[in-house]
Residue frames relative to the residue before (quaternion, step in Angstrom):
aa qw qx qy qz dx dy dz
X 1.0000 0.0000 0.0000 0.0000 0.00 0.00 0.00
X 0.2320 -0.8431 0.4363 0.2122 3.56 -0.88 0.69
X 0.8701 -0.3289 0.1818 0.3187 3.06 -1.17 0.63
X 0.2337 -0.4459 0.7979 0.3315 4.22 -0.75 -0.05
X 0.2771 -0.3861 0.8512 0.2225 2.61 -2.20 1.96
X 0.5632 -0.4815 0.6406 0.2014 3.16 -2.09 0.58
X 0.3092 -0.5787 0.7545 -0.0173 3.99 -1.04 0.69
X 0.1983 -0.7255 0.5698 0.3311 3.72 -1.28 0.62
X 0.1612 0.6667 -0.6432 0.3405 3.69 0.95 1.09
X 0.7561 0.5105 -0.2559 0.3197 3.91 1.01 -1.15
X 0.5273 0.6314 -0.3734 0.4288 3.25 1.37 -0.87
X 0.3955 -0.4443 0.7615 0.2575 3.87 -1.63 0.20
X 0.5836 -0.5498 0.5907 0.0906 2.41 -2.13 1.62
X 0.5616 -0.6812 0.3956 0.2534 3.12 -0.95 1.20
X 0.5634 0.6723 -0.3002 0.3748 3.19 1.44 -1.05
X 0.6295 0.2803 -0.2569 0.6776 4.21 1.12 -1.03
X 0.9687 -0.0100 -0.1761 0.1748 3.65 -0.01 -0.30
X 0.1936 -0.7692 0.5868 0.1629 3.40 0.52 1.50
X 0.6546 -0.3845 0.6294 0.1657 3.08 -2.42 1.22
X 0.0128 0.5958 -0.7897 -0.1457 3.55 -1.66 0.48
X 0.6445 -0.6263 0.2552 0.3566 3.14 -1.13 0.80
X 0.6861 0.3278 -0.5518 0.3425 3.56 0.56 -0.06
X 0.4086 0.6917 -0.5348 0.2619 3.46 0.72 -0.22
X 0.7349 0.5204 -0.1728 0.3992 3.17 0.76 -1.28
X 0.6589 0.5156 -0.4076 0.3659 3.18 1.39 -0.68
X 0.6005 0.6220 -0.3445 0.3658 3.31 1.48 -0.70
X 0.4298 0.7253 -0.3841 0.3765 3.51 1.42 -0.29
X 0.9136 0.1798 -0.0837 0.3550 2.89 0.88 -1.42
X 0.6986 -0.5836 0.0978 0.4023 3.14 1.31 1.47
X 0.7071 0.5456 -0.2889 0.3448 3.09 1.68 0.45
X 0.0664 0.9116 -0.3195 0.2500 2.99 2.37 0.06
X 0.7402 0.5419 -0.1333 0.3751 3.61 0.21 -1.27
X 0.7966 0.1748 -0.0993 0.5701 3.56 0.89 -1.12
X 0.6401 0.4363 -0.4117 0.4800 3.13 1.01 0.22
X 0.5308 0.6607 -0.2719 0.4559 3.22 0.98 -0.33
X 0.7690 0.3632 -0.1921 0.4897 3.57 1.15 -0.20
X 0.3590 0.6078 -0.4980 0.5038 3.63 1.64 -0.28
X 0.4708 -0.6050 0.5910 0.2512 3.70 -1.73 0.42
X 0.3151 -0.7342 0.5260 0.2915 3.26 -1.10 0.99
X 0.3108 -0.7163 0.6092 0.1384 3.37 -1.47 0.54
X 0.8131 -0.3955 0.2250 0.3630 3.45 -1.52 0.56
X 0.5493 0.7189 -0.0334 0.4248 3.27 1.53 -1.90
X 0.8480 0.2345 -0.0569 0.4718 3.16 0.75 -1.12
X 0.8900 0.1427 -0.1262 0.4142 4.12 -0.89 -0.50
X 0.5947 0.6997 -0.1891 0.3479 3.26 1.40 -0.75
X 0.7042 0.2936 -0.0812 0.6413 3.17 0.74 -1.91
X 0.6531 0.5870 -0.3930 0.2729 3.93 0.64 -1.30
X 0.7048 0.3934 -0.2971 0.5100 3.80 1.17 -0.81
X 0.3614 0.6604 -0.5542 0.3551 3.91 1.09 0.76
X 0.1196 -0.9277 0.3471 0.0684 3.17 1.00 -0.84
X 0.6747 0.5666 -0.1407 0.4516 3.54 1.43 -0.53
X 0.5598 0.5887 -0.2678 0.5180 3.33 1.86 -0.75
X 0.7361 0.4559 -0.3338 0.3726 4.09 1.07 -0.74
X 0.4626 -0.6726 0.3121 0.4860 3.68 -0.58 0.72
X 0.6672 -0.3284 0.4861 0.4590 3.86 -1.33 -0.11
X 0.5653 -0.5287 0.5845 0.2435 3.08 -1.67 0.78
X 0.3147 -0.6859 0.5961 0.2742 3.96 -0.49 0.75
X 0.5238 -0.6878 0.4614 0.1993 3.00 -2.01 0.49
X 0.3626 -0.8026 0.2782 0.3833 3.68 0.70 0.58
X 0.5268 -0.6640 0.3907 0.3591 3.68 -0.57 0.71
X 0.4903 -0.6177 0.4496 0.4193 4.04 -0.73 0.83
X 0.2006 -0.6151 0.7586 0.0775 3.44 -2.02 0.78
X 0.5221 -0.6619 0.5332 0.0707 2.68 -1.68 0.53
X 0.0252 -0.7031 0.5831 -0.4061 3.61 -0.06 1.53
X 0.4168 -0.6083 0.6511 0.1801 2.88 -2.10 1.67
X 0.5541 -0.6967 0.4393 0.1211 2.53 -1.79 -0.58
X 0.0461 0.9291 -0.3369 -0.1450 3.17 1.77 0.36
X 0.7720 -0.5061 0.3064 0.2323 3.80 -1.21 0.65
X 0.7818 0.3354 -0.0177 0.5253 2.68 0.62 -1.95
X 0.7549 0.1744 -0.4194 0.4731 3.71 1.00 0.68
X 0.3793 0.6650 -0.4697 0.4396 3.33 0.44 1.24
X 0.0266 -0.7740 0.6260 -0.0908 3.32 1.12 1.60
X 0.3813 -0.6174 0.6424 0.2466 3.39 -2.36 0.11
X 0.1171 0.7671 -0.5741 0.2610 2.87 0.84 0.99
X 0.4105 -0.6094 0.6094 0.2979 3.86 -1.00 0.43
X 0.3604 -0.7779 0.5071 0.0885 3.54 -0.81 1.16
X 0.3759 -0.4002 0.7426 0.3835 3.96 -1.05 0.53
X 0.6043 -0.3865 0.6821 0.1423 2.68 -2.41 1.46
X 0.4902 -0.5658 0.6109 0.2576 3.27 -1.44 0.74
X 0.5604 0.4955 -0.5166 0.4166 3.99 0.30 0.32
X 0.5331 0.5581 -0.4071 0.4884 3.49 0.97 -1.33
X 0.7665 0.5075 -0.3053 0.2484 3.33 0.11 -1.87
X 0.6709 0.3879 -0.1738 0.6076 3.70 0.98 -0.95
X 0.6709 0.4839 -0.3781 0.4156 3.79 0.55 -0.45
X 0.8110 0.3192 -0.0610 0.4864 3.40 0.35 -1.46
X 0.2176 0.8451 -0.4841 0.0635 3.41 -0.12 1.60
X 0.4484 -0.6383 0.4486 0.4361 3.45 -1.00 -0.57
X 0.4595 0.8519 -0.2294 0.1024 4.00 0.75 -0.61
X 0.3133 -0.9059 0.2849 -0.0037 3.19 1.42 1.12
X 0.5190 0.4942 -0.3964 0.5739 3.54 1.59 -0.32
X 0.7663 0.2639 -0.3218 0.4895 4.03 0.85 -0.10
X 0.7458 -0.2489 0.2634 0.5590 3.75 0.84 0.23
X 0.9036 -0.3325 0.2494 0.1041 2.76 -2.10 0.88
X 0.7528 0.5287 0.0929 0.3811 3.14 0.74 -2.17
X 0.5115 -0.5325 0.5182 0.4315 3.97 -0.83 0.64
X 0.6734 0.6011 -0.1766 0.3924 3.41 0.67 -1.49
X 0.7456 0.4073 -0.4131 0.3280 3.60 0.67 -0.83
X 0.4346 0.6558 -0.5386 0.3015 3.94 0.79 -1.01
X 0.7830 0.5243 -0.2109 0.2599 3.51 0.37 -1.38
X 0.5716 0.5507 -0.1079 0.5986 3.33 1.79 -1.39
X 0.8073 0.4172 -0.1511 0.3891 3.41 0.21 -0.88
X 0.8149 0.4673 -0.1185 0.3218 3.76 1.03 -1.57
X 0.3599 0.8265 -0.2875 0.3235 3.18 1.81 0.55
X 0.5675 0.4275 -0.3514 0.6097 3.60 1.99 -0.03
X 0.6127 0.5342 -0.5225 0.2573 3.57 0.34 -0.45
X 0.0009 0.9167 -0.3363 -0.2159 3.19 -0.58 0.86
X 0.5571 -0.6680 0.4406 0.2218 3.49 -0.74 1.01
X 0.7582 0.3474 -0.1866 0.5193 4.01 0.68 -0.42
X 0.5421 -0.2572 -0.7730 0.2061 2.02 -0.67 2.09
X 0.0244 -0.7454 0.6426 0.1759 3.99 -0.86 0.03
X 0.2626 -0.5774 0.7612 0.1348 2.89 -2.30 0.35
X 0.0014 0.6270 -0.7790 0.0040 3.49 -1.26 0.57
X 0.0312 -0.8022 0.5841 -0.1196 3.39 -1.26 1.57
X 0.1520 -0.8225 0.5417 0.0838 3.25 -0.41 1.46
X 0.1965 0.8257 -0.5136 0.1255 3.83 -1.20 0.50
X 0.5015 0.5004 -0.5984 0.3742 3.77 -0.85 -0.24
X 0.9153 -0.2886 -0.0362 0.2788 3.32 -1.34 -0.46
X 0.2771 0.7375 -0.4877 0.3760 3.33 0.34 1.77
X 0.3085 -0.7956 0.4469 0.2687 3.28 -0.87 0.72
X 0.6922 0.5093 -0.1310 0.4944 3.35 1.05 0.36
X 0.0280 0.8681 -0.4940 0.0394 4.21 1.57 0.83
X 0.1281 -0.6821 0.7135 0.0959 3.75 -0.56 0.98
X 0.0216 -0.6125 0.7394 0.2786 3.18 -1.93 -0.32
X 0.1512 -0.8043 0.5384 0.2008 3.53 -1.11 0.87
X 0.1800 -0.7677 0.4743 0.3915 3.66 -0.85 0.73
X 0.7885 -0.2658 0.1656 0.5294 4.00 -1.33 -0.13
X 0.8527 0.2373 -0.3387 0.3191 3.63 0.52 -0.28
X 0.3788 0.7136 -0.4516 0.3785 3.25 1.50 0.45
X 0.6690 0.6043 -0.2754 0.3338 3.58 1.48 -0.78
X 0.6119 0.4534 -0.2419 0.6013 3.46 1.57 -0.64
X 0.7825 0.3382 -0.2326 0.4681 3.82 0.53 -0.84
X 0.4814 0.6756 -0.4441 0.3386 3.71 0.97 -0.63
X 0.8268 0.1768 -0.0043 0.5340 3.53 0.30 -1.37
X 0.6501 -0.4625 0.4307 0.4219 3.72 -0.98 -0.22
X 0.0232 -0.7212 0.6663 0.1880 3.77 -0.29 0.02
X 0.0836 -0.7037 0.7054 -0.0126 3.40 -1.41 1.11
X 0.4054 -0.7471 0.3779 0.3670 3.39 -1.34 0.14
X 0.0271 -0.6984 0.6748 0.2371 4.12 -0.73 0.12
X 0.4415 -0.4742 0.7573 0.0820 2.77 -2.27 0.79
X 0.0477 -0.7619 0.6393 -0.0929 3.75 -0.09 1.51
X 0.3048 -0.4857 0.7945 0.2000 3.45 -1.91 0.29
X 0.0824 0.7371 -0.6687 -0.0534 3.38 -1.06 0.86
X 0.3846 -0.6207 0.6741 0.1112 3.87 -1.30 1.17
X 0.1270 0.6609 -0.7255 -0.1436 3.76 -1.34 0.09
X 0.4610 -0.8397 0.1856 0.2192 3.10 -0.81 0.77
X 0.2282 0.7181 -0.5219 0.3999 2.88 1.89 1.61
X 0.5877 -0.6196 0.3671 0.3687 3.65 0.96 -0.21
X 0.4855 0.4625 -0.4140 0.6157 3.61 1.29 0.91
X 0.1741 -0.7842 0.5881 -0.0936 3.08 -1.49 0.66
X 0.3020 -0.7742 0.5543 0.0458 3.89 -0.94 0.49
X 0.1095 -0.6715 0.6992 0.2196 3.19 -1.12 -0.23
X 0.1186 0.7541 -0.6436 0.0551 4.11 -0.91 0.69
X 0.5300 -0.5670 0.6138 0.1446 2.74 -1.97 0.65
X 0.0263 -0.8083 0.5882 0.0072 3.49 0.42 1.06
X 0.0768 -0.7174 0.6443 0.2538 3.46 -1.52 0.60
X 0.4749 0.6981 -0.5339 0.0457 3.29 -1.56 -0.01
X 0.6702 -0.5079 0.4220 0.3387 3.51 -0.96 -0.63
X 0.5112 -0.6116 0.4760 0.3716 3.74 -1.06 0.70
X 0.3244 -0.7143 0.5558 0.2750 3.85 -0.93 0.71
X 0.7293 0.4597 -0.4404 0.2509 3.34 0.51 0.22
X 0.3106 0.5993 -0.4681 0.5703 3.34 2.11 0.77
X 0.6171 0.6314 -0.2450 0.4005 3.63 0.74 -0.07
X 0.5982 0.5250 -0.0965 0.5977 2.88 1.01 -1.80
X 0.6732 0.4286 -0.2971 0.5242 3.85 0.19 -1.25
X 0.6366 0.4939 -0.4844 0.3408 3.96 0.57 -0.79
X 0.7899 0.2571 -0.0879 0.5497 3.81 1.23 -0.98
X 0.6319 -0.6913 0.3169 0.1494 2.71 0.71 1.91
X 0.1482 -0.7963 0.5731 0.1248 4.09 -0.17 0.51
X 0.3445 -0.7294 0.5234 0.2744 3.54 -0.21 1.15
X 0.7368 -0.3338 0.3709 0.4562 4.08 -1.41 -0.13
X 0.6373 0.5565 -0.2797 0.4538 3.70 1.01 -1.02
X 0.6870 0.4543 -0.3786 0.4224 3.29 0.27 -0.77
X 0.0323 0.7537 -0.6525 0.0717 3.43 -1.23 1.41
X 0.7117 -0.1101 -0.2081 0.6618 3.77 1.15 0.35
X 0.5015 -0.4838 0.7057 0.1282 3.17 -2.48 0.54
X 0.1643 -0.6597 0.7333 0.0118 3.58 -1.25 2.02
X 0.2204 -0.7840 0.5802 -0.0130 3.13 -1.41 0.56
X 0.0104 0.8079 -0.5880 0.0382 3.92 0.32 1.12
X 0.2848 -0.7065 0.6024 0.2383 3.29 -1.74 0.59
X 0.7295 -0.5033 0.2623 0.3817 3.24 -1.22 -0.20
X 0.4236 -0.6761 0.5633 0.2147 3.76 -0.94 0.82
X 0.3698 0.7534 -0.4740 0.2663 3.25 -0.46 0.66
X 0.1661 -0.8829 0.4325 0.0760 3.49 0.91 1.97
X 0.5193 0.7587 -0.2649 0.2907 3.36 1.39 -0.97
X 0.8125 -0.1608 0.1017 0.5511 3.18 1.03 -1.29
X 0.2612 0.5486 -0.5606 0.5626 2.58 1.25 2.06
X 0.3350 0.7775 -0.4510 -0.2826 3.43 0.67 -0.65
X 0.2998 0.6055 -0.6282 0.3859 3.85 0.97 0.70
X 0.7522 0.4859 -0.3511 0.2736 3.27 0.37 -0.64
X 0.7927 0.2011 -0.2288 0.5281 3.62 1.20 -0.09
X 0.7478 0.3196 -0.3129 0.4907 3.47 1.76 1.24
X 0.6141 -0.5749 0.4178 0.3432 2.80 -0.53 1.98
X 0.8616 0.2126 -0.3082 0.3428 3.72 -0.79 -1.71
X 0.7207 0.5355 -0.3543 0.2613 3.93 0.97 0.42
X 0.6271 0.1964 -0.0961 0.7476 3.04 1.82 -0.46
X 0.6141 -0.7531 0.2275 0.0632 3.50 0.35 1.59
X 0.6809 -0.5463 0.1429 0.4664 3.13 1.85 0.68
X 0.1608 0.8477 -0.3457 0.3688 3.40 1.50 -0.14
X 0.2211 -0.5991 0.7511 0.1674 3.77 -1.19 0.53
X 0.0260 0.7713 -0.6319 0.0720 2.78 -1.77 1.14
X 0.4380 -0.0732 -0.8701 -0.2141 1.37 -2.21 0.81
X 0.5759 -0.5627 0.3963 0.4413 3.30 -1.44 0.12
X 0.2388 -0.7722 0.5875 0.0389 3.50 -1.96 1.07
X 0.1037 -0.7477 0.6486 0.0979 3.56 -0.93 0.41
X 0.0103 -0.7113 0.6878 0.1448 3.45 -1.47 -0.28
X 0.5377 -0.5518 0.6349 0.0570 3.06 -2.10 0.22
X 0.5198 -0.3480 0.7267 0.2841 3.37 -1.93 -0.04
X 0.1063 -0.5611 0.7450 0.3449 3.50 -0.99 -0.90
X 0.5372 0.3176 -0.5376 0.5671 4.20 0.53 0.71
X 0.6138 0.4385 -0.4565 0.4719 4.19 0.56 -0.10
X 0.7179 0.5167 -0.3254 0.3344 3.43 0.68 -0.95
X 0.6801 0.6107 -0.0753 0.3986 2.99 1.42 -0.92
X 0.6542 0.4448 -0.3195 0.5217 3.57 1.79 -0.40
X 0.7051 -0.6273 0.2662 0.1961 2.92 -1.50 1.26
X 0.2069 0.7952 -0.3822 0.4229 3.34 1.90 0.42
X 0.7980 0.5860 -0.0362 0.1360 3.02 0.30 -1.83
X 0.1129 -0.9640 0.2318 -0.0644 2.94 0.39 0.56
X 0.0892 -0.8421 0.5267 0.0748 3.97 -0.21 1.03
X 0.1271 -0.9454 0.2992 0.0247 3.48 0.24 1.24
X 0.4220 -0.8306 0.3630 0.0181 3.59 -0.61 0.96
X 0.7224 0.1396 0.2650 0.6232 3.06 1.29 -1.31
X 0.0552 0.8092 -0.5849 0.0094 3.06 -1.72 0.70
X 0.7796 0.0247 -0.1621 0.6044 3.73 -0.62 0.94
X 0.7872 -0.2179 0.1754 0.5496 3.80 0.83 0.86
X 0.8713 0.2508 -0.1126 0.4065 3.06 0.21 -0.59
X 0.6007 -0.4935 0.4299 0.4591 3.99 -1.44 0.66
X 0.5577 -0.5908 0.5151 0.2732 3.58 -1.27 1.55
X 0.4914 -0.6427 0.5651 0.1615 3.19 -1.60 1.60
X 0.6492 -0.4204 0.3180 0.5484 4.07 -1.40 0.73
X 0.8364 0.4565 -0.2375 0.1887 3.57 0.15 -1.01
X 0.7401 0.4443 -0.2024 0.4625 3.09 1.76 0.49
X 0.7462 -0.4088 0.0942 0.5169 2.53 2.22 0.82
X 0.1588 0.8639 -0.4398 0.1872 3.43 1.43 0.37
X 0.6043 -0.2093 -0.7687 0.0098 1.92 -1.45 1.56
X 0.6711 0.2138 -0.0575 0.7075 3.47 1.28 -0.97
X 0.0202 -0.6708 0.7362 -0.0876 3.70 -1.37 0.67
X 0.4894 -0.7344 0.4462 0.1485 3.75 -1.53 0.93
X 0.0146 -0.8320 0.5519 0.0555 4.07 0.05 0.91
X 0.0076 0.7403 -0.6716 0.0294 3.33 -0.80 1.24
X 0.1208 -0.9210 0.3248 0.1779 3.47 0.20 0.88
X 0.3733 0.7201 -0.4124 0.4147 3.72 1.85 0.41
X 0.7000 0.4130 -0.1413 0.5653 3.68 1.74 -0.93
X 0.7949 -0.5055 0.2600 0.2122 2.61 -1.62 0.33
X 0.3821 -0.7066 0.1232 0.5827 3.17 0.12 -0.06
X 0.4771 0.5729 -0.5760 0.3353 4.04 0.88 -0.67
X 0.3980 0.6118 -0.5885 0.3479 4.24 0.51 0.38
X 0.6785 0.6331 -0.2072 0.3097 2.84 1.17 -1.20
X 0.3358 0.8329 -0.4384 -0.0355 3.81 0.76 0.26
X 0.7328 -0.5750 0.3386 0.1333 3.34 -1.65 0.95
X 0.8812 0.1821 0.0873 0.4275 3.35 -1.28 -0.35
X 0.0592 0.8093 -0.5825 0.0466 3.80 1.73 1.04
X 0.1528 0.7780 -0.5902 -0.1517 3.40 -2.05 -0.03
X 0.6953 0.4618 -0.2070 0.5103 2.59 2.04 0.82
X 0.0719 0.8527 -0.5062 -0.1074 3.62 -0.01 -0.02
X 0.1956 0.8571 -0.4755 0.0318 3.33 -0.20 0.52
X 0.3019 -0.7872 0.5272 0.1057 3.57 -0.90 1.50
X 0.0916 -0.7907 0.5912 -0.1303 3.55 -0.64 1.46
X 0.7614 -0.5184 0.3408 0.1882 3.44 -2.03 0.31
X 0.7278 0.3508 0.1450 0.5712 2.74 1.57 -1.79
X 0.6399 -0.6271 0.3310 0.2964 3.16 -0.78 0.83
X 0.1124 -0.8914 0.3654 0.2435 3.93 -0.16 0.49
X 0.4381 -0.6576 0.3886 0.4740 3.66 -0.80 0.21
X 0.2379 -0.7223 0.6450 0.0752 2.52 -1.79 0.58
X 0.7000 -0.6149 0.1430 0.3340 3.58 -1.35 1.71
X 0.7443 0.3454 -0.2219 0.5267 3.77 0.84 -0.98
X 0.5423 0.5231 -0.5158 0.4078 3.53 0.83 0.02
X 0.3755 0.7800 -0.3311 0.3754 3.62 1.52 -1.26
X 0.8874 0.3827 -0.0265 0.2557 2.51 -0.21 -2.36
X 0.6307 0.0313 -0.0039 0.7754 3.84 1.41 -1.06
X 0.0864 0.7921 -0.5809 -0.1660 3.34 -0.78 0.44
X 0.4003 0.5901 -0.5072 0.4840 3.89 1.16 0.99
X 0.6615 0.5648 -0.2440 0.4288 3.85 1.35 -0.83
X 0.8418 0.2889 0.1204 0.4398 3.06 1.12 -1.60
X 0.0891 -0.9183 0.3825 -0.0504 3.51 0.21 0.65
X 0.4855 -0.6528 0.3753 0.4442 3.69 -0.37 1.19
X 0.7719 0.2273 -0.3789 0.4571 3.89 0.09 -0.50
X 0.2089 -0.7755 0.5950 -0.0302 3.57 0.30 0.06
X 0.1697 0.8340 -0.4826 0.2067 3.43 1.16 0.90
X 0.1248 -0.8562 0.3078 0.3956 3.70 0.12 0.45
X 0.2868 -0.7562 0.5625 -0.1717 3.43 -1.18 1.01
X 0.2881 -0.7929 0.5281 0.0969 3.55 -0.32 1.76
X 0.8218 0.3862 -0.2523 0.3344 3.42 1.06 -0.31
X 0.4614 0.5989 -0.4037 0.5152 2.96 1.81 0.46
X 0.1837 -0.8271 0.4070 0.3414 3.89 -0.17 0.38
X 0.2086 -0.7186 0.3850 0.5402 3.29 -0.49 -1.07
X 0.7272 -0.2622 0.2664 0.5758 3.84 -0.94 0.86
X 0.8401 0.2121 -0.1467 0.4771 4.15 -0.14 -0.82
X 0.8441 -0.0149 0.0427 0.5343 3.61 0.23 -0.33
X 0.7713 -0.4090 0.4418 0.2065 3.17 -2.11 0.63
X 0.0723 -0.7465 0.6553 0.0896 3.53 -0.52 1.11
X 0.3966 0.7429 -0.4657 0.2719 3.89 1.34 0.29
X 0.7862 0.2120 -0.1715 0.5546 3.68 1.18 -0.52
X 0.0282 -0.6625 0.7377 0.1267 4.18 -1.08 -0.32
X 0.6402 -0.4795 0.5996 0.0270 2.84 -2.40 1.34
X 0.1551 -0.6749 0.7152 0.0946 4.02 0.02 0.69
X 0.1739 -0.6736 0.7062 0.1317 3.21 -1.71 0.76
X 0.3118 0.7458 -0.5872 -0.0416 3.23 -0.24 0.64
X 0.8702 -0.0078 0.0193 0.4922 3.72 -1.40 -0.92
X 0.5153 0.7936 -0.2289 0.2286 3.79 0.91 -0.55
X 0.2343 -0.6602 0.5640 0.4372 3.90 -0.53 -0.17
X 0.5278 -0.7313 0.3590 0.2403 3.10 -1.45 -0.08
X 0.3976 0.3536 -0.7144 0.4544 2.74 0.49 2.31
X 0.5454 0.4542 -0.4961 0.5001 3.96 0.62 0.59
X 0.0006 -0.7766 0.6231 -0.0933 3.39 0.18 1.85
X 0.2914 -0.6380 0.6418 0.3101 3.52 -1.16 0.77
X 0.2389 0.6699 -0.6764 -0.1916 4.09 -0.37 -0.32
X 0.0105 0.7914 -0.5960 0.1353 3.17 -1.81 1.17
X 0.6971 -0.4909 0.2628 0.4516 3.91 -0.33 1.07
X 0.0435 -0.7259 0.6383 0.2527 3.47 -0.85 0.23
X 0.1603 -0.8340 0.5214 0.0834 3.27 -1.50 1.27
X 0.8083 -0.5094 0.1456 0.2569 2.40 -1.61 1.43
X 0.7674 0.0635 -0.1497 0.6202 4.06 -0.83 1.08
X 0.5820 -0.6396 0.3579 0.3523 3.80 1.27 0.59
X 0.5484 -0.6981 0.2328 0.3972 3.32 1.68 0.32
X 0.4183 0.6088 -0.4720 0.4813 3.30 1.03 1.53
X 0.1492 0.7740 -0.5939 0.1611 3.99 1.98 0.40
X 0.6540 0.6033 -0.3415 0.3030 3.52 -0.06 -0.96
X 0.7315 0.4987 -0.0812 0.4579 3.00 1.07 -1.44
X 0.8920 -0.0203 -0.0036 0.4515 3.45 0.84 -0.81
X 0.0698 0.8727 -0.4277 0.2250 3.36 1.59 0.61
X 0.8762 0.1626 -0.1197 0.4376 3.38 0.23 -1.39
X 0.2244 0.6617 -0.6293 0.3402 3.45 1.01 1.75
X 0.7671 0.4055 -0.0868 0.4895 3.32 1.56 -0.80
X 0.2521 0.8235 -0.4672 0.1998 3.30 1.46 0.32
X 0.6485 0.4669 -0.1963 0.5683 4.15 -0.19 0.56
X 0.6954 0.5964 -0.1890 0.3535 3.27 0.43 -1.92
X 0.4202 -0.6159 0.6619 0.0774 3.95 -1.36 1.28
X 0.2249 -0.8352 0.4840 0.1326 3.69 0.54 1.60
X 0.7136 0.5349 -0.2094 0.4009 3.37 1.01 -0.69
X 0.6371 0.4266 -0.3504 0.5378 3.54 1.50 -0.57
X 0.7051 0.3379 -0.2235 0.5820 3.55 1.24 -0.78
X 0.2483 0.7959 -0.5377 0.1257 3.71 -0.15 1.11
C-alpha cells in the first residue's frame, strides 16, 4: 500500500507549533548526521538569541513605471507577509529568520558580473542596477514549492534587456546564476544546523529561451521600495512560471554558458527538485500534493485560503511553448 501524499491541510499551524531547528533538520532527511556534529558557541546557542542582530532595514523608494498589462487584480500578500515570511537559508531555518537575522549582510557596495559566452562582459556596480535599465512595476503570482503562495509587487527590470546588453555569443544555450559567498554574514553558509546542509553558495540556472522571455525578471524592489536583505538584496531573479527556490537571491554573478548548469536543490535532492521546476499540479512532490496551494493573504493563520494550483502558476499563455514536445513529468 502506498503512502498518504500529505496536503498542507496536514501540517500544524505554525502558530501552536513552531519548528526548532533540528526538528526541521530531520524533515529534511538530514536530521541524523547533523544531529551528531558538536555544537559550538558560534552556532545554535547564540543564533536562536536573536535580539542582539540589527533589524532588517527598509529599502529607500525607487522610481519605476507602471506598465498595464502587468497590473493584475489579483489581491496582493500584505507587505509584512512579503518581507516576513521567507525562504533564505543563508539566515536560518525558519520563515521568520531571513527577516531577524539578514540585517548585517551588507548590500552597499555590490558588484554583479555577467560573462562566459558573450561578446560583450559588463560589470554592474549597486547603482547601475536601479538606474541602468528602467525599473517598472509587476504584479507576480509566486508558488514555492512547499505549497503556499503570494501575490507581490515585484520591482525591477526584464533580464533579457540585460542579456541583449552583453551580446550572447552562438554558444551560449543556458544562463547560471550564483549568489554571494559571504560565511561571515551568511552564517547558514558555514553552518550546517543553520542553513540546512546545503552547498554554498547557492546556484540556479536557466534555458537561455527562459531567460530570455519577457516574464523574467531581475528584481530590485518590492512594494515601492529597494528589496529588503531578506528578500534578496540587492537584486534577486523572479521567474514566476517556477517555483519559487528559481528564485535566487543576493546574485553576483551571471554567467552565460554551453552546458546546462547545476542548480542548488536539484544538487541537493534531485528526485524532489528538478532543474525546470516549472510549477505543475500534476506533478507531485515525493511528500505532498502539488494539486492545491495555501494563499497568504491579509489573514492569520487559521484564515487559510486553499485554492487549485495552475498550471505554469498561470502564465501558460505566456510560456507554454518553451515546452512544446517536452515529457512535463520526466522534465520537472
Amino acid at each position: 500500500m502506498s503512502p498518504k501524499k500529505l496536503t498542507e491541510s496536514d501540517v500544524t499551524a505554525e502558530s501552536v507549533f513552531m519548528l526548532k531547528r533540528r526538528q526541521v533538520l530531520k524533515m529534511l532527511g538530514i536530521g541524523t548526521a547533523a544531529a551528531s556534529l558538536p555544537l559550538h558557541a558560534s552556532s545554535l546557542t547564540d543564533w536562536f538569541k536573536g535580539n542582539d542582530r540589527p533589524p532588517a532595514p527598509s529599502g529607500p523608494a525607487l522610481t519605476f513605471n507602471k506598465p498595464t498589462q502587468w497590473q493584475s487584480q489579483l489581491t496582493l500578500t500584505p507587505e509584512n507577509k512579503v518581507t516576513g515570511y521567507n525562504n533564505f537559508y543563508e539566515f536560518g531555518l525558519d520563515k521568520a529568520d531571513p527577516a531577524a537575522n539578514a540585517g548585517s549582510l551588507p548590500t552597499h557596495p555590490w558588484t554583479l558580473t555577467i560573462g562566459g559566452e558573450v561578446a560583450k562582459p559588463l560589470t554592474l556596480d549597486h547603482d547601475d542596477l536601479t538606474k541602468r535599465f528602467p525599473l517598472e512595476e509587476r504584479i507576480y503570482r509566486m508558488r514555492c514549492v512547499e505549497a503556499w503562495s503570494m501575490v507581490v509587487p515585484w520591482i525591477g527590470f526584464p533580464l533579457h534587456k540585460l542579456l541583449a546588453a552583453v551580446e550572447p555569443t552562438s554558444n551560449a544555450k543556458y544562463v547560471a546564476f550564483k549568489t554571494l559567498y559571504s560565511p561571515e554574514n551568511m552564517p547558514g553558509q558555514k553552518d550546517r544546523f543553520i542553513g540546512g546542509g546545503l552547498a554554498y553558495p547557492y546556484i540556479e540556472g536557466l534555458r537561455l529561451d527562459e531567460a530570455m522571455n519577457p516574464l523574467t525578471l531581475l528584481t530590485v524592489g518590492v512594494y515601492g521600495k529597494a528589496l529588503p536583505p531578506q528578500n534578496g538584496a540587492p537584486i534577486r531573479l523572479t521567474v514566476p512560471w517556477k517555483y519559487g527556490f528559481k528564485g535566487i537571491k543576493s546574485i553576483v554573478s551571471i554567467m552565460l554558458t554551453r552546458d546546462r548548469p547545476d542548480s542548488t536543490w536539484n544538487l541537493a535532492a534531485p528526485n524532489e527538485y528538478g532543474f525546470y521546476a516549472n510549477v505543475n499540479p500534476h506533478v507531485d512532490h515525493p511528500r505532498w500534493s502539488q494539486a492545491t496551494e495555501r494563499f497568504i493573504g491579509s489573514g492569520g493563520i487559521l484564515d487559510v485560503k486553499r485554492q487549485p494550483t495552475l498550471l505554469f502558476n498561470g502564465y501558460a499563455d505566456e510560456v507554454a511553448s518553451l515546452y512544446r514536445g517536452m515529457d512535463l513529468r520526466e522534465n520537472f
